[in-house]
C-alpha positions in Angstrom: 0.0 0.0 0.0 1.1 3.4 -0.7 3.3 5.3 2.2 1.0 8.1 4.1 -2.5 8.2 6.0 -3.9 5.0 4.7 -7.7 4.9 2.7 -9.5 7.5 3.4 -13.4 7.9 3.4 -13.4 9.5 -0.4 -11.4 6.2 -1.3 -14.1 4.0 0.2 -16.7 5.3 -1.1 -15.4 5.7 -4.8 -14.0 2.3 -4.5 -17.7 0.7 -3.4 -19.5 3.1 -6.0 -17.1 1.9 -8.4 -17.7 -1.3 -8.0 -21.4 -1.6 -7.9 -21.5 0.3 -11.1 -18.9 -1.8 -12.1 -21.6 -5.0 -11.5 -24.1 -3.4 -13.3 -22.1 -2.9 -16.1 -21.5 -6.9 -16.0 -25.5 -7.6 -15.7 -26.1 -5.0 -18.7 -23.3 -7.0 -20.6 -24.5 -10.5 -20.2 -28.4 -8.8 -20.9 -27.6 -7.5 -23.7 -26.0 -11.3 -24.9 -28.9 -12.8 -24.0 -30.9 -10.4 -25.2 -29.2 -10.5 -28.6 -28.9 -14.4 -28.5 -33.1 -14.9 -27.6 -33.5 -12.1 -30.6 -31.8 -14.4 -32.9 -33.4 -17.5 -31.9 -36.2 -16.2 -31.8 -35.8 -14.6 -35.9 -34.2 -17.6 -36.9 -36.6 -20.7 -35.7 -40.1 -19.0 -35.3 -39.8 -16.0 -37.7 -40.6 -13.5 -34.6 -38.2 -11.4 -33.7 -38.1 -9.2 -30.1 -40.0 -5.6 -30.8 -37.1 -3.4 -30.4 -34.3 -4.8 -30.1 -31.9 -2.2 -31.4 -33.8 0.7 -29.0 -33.1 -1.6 -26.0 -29.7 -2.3 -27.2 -28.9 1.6 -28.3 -30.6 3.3 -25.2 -30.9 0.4 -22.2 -27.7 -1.5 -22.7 -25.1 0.5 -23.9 -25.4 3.3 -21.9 -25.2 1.0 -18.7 -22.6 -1.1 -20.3 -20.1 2.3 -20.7 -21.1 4.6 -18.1 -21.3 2.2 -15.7 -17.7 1.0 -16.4 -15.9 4.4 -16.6 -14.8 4.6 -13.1 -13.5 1.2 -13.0 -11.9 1.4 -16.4 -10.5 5.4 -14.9 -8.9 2.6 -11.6 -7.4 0.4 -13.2 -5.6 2.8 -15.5 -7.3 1.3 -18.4 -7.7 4.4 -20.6 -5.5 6.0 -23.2 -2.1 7.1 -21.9 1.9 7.4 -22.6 2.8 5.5 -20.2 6.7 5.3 -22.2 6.6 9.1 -21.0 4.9 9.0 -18.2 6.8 6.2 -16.2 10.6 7.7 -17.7 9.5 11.5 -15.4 11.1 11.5 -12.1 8.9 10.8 -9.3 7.6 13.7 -8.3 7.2 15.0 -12.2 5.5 12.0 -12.5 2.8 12.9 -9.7 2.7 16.4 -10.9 2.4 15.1 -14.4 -0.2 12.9 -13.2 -2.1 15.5 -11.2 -2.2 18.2 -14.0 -4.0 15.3 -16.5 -6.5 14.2 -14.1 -7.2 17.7 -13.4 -8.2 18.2 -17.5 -9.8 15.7 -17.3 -11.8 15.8 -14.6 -13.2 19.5 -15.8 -14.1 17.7 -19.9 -15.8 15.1 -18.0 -17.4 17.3 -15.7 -18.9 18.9 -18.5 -20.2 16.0 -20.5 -21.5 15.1 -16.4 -23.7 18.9 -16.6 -24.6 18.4 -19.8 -25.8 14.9 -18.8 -28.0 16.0 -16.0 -29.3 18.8 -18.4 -30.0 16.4 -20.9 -31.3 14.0 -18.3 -34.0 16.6 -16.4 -35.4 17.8 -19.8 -36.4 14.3 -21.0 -37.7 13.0 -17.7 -39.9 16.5 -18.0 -41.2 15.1 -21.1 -41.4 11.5 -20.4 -39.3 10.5 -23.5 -39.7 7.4 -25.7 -39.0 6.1 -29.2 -41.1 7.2 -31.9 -41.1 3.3 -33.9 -41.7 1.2 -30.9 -42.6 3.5 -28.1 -40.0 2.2 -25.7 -39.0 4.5 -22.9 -35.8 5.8 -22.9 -36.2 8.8 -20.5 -35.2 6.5 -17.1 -31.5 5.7 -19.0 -30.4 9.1 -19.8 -29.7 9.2 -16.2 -27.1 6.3 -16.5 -24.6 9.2 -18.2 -24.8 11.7 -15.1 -24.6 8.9 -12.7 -21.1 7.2 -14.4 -19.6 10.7 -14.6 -20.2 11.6 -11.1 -18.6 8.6 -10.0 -15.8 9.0 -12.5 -15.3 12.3 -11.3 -14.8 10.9 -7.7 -12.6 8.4 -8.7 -10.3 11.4 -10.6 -10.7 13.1 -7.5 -9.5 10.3 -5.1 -6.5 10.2 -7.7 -5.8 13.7 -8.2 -5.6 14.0 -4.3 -3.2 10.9 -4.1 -1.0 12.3 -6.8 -0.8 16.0 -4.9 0.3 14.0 -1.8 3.1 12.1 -4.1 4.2 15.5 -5.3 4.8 16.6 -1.9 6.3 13.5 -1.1 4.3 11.8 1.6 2.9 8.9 -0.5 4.1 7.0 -4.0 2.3 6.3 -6.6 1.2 3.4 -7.6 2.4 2.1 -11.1 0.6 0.6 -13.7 2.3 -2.1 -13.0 1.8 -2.4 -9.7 -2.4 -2.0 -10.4 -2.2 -5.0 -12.4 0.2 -7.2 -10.7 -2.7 -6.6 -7.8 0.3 -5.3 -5.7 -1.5 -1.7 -4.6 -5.0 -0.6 -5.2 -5.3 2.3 -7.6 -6.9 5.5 -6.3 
């Protein structure tokens, strides 16, 4: 574990947030196989497809599927990065470094986060649906503002951990280290 104060409550409470989103991304994965699988059958050997398929698909279980798993993905280290950069800084560039990109990144995704909830309260108001087979949609456009706010916990839980590395009163954890199962990711 990483040298300082131990897990804190923020850590906790991102890391149990994280992971129940992180099981309903797995029950919206294996939902939509089944879903996908019974479709087929279903077309194939009695000529009757499921009624809207691609709208539970497009607006039930992708969204839940890739919001849902942001935060874990965000953990794990999982996104996009240099890490032949990143890991060559010295330490405390590295946390700096470290700090600075979760900082950008926490304001873009704080912004798709209020445009979410925007998005979310106006069709709520109006009870939204699909015009072709009148499935509702309006419930899962809260999926995206959910998966961001817990995203943005998890970049604060790391930006916090990386200011502390900076100063020198913890390390951070390498990539390595996070999937080696060595040190939990913040």
């Amino acid at each position: 574990m990483a040298k300082g104060t131990g897990t804190g409550a923020l850590e906790t409470t991102t890391l149990r947030l994280t992971q129940a989103l992180t099981v309903l991304a797995g029950i919206a994965a294996l939902g939509l196989a089944a879903h996908m699988v019974l479709d087929v059958c279903l077309r194939f050997f009695a000529n009757a497809p499921i009624e809207g398929t691609i709208e539970y698909v497009t607006y039930w279980w992708m969204p839940v599927m890739v919001f849902c798993a942001m935060a874990i993905t965000q953990r794990r280290g999982e996104h996009i990065d240099l890490p032949m950069l990143h890991e060559r800084l010295p330490h405390r560039m590295r946390a700096v470094a470290t700090a600075l990109i979760n900082t950008a990144t926490l304001v873009f995704v704080g912004l798709i986060g209020w445009y979410g909830v925007e998005n979310a309260l106006a069709q709520t108001a109006v009870g939204e649906f699909t015009s072709a087979t009148n499935t509702l949609v309006w419930p899962t456009r809260w999926i995206v503002p959910v998966g961001i706010a817990v995203l943005v916990l998890q970049l604060i839980a790391e930006i916090k951990h990386a200011v502390q590395a900076a100063r020198g009163k913890e390390t951070l954890t390498t990539q390595e280290e996070v999937n080696n199962g060595d040190l939990p990711a913040f």
